[in-house]
N, C-alpha and C positions, 0 to 999 in steps of 0.2 A: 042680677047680672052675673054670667060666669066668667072664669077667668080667661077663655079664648075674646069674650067682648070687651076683655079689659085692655088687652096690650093689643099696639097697630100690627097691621094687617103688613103682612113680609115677606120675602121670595127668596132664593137662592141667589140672585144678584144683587141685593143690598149690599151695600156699601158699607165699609168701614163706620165713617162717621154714624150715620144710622143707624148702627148695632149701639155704637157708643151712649147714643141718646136712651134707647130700648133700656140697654145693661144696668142703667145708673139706679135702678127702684131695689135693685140687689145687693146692695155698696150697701147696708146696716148689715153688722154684726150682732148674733143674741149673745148676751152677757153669760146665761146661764150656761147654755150650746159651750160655748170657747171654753166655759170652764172646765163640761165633762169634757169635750176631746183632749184637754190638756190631762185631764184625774188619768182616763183611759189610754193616753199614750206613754204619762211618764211612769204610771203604775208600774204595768207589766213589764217595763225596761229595768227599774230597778228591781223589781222582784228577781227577773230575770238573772239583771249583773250580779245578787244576791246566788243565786242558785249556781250562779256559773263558779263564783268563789268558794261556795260549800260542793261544790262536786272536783275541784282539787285536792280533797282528801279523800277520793275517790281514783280519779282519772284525769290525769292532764288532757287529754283525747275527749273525752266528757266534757270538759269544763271548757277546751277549745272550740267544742259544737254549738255548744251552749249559747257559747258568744257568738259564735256566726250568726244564729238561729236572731239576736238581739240585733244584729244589724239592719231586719226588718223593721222594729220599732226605735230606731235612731232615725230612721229615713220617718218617719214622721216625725218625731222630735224636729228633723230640719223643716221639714214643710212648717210647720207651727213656727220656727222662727224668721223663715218666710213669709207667711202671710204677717208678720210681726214687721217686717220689713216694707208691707206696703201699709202699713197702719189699716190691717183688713180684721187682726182676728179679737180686738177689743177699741172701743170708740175711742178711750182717751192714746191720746197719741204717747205720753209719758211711760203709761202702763205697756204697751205694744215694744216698746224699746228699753225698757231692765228687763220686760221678759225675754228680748231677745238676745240680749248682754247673758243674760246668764244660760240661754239654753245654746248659744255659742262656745260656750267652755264644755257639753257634752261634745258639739259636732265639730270640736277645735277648728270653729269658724267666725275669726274677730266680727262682729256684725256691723259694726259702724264699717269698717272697712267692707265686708261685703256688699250693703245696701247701696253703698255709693254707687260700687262697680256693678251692681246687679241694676241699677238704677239707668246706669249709661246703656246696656244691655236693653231693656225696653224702650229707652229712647231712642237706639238709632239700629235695632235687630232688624236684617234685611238690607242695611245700608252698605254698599259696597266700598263706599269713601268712609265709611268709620268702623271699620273692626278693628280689633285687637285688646279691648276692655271688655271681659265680662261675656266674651264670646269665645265661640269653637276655631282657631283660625282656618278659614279656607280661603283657596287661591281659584281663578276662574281658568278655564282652558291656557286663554292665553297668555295669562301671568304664568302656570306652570310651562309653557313652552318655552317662553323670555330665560327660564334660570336655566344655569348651570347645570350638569350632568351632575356635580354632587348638590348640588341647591333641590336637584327633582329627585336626591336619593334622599336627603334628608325629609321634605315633605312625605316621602311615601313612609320611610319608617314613622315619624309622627301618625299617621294617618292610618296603621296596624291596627288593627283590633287587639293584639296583644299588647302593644303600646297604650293606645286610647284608653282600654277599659283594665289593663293591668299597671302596666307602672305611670299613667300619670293620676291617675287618681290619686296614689298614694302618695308622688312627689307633691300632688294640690294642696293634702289636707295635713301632712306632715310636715311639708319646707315650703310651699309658696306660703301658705297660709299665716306663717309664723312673720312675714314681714310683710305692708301694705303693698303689694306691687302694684304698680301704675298710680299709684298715690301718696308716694314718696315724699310730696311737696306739703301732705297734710299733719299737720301735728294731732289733728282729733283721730286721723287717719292712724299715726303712730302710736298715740294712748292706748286708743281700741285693741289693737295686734299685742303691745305690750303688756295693757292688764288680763286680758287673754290668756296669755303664753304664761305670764306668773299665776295664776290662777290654776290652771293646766300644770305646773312645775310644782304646786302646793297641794293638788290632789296626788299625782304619780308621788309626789316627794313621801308622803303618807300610806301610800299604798306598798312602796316598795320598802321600807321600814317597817311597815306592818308584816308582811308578807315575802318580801324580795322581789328581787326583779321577774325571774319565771313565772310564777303568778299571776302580778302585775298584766305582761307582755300578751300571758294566754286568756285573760279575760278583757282586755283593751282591745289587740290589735285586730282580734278575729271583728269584731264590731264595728270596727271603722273602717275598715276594708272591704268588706260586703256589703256598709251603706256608701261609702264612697264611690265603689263600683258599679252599682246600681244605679245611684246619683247621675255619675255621667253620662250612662247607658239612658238614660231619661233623657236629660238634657239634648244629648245629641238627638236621639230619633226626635223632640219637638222641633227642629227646626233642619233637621241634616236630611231627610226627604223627598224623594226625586220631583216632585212639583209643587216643590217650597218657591220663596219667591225673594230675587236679589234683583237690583238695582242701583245704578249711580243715583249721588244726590238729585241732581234736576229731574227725575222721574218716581222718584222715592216719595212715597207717603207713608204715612208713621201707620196708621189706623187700618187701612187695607195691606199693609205689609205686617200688622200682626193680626189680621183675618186669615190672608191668604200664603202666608210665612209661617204658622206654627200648624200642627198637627194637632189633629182628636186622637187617642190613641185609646182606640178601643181594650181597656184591659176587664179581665174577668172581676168581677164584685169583691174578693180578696184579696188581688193584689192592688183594684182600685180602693181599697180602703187603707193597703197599707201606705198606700203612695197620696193616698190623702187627696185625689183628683186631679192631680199635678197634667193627667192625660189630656185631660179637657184644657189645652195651652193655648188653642185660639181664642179661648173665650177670656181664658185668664191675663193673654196681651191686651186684647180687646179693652178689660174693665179690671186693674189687677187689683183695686180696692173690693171684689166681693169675696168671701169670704172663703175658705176653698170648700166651706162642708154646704157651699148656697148653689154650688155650680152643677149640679147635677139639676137643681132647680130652675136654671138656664135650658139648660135642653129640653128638659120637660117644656116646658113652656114654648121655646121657639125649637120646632121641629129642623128649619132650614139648618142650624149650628149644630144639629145632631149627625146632618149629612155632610157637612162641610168637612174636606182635609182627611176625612177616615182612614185610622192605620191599622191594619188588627197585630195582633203579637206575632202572626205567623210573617204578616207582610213588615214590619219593623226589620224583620233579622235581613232584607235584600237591603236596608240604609247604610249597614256598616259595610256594604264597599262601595260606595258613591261620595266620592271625594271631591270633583271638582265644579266647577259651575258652568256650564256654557251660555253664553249670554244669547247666542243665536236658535238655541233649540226650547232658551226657558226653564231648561230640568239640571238637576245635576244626576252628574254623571259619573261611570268608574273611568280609571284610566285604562282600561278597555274599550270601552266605549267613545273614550276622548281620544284611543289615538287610530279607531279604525275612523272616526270623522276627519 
């Protein structure tokens, strides 16, 4: 029997739930698999931070590229505590989460506090009555019309690509990140942020004693800031895409709004490996328990997910000025677009 006889027979108008049924033969993790992508991404990151701190007795300009260059493999470091977050990249659930605890103190990203919020994120992404956890905030035509002259000035500086992909990254993963926002009320919420931050205060505390602070700054900050950046440059184009898909509650479905709400993003074999498949986000709303290194293994298999949502790298760069939603056209839109409508 081959494997086209093995899995149902599928079209480009399947439905949500029926992917969901399909996806689920993918949801095992290889034990051995997880191990190498973990050998292979934490490797050459510490070799890396290594190289960057021995080329300060070189060049701080050297040592600062260095680290730029390592911010690529920190963005897998996170994806890995990502897929750790949906208990996808080892079976036992216990194992999936000290690894994430700990690979949280590279991406200064408490995990119990983010899983939560990343958590609400897949339960209600596309929902028009529940953003504001774990999502990008956006406003619909008519909400941006309702505010104020300075309420629509503040939205649009948020909504900068200078802003977006320069300074809130770095206020996320440097100042929100240090306190559980939106989960204030959780004391597991508070531990997580707080053993975090000491742990993160007992590395730098040793680095900067070691070393001093300049040092310290030129081999940290360059790496967290070009994976940070990246990071949200990801996140947004999965879901900020001109025929993504919103909805109020009473028309909102979870399963066809992460079908037809997240993007494929087509990236070239290098940067899909450094991003660890994160592109393929329909499929990972769809089923987020498979594994991120099985998901290329989805598309192969089911042609229709391979055509679904497609963004290539050229067409991503038209999302960052599509900011608002119109509910009457379906797409979102620039505020060009929103106010010649």
């Amino acid at each position: 029997m081959t494997r086209q006889d093995q899995v149902p027979a599928e079209t480009d108008t399947q439905n949500g739930r029926d992917w969901v049924r399909i996806l689920a033969r993918y949801r095992e993790p290889s034990q051995p698999r997880s191990i190498l992508e973990l050998v292979i991404t934490l490797g050459p990151f510490v070799i890396l931070m290594a190289l960057a701190w021995w080329a300060l007795s070189v060049s701080y300009v050297l040592a600062a590229a260095i680290s730029a260059l390592n911010g690529a493999f920190l963005i897998r470091v996170f994806m890995i505590q990502h897929d750790c977050g949906h208990s996808a990249f080892f079976r036992n659930r216990q194992v999936n989460d000290w690894l994430g605890r700990v690979l949280g103190v590279l991406t200064l990203t408490p995990y119990d506090v983010w899983r939560r919020t990343h958590s609400i994120h897949h339960s209600s992404a596309g929902n028009l009555d529940r953003r504001g956890i774990g999502d990008m905030p956006t406003l619909t035509v008519a909400e941006y019309r309702s505010r104020s002259w300075f309420g629509r000035l503040l939205y649009r500086v948020y909504r900068h690509p200078v802003f977006l992909f320069g300074v809130a990254p770095a206020y996320l993963f440097f100042l929100q990140n240090r306190i559980p926002v939106g989960l204030m009320h959780s004391g597991k919420s508070w531990l997580s942020a707080m053993a975090t931050n000491a742990a993160l205060a007992a590395l730098l505390g040793v680095g900067v004693w070691a070393a001093g602070v300049v040092p310290v700054l030129l081999t940290v900050l360059p790496t967290t800031l070009v994976a940070a950046s990246i990071g949200v440059w990801l996140f947004y184009v999965q879901h900020q895409f001109e025929d993504t898909r919103w909805d109020w509650s009473p028309e909102w479905e979870m399963h066809d709004a992460a079908l037809h709400g997240s993007s494929y993003y087509v990236l070239p074999p290098v940067l899909r490996w450094f991003t660890a498949n994160i592109g393929m986000h329909h499929v990972h709303h769809l089923y987020s328990r498979i594994p991120y290194y099985r998901l290329s293994e989805v598309l192969r298999d089911h042609p229709a997910l391979a055509r679904a949502q497609r963004l290539t790298l050229r067409q991503s760069l038209d999302c960052a000025r599509r900011h608002l939603w119109d509910e009457k056209r379906r797409k979102l839109l620039s505020f060009a677009e929103a106010r010649a409508a």
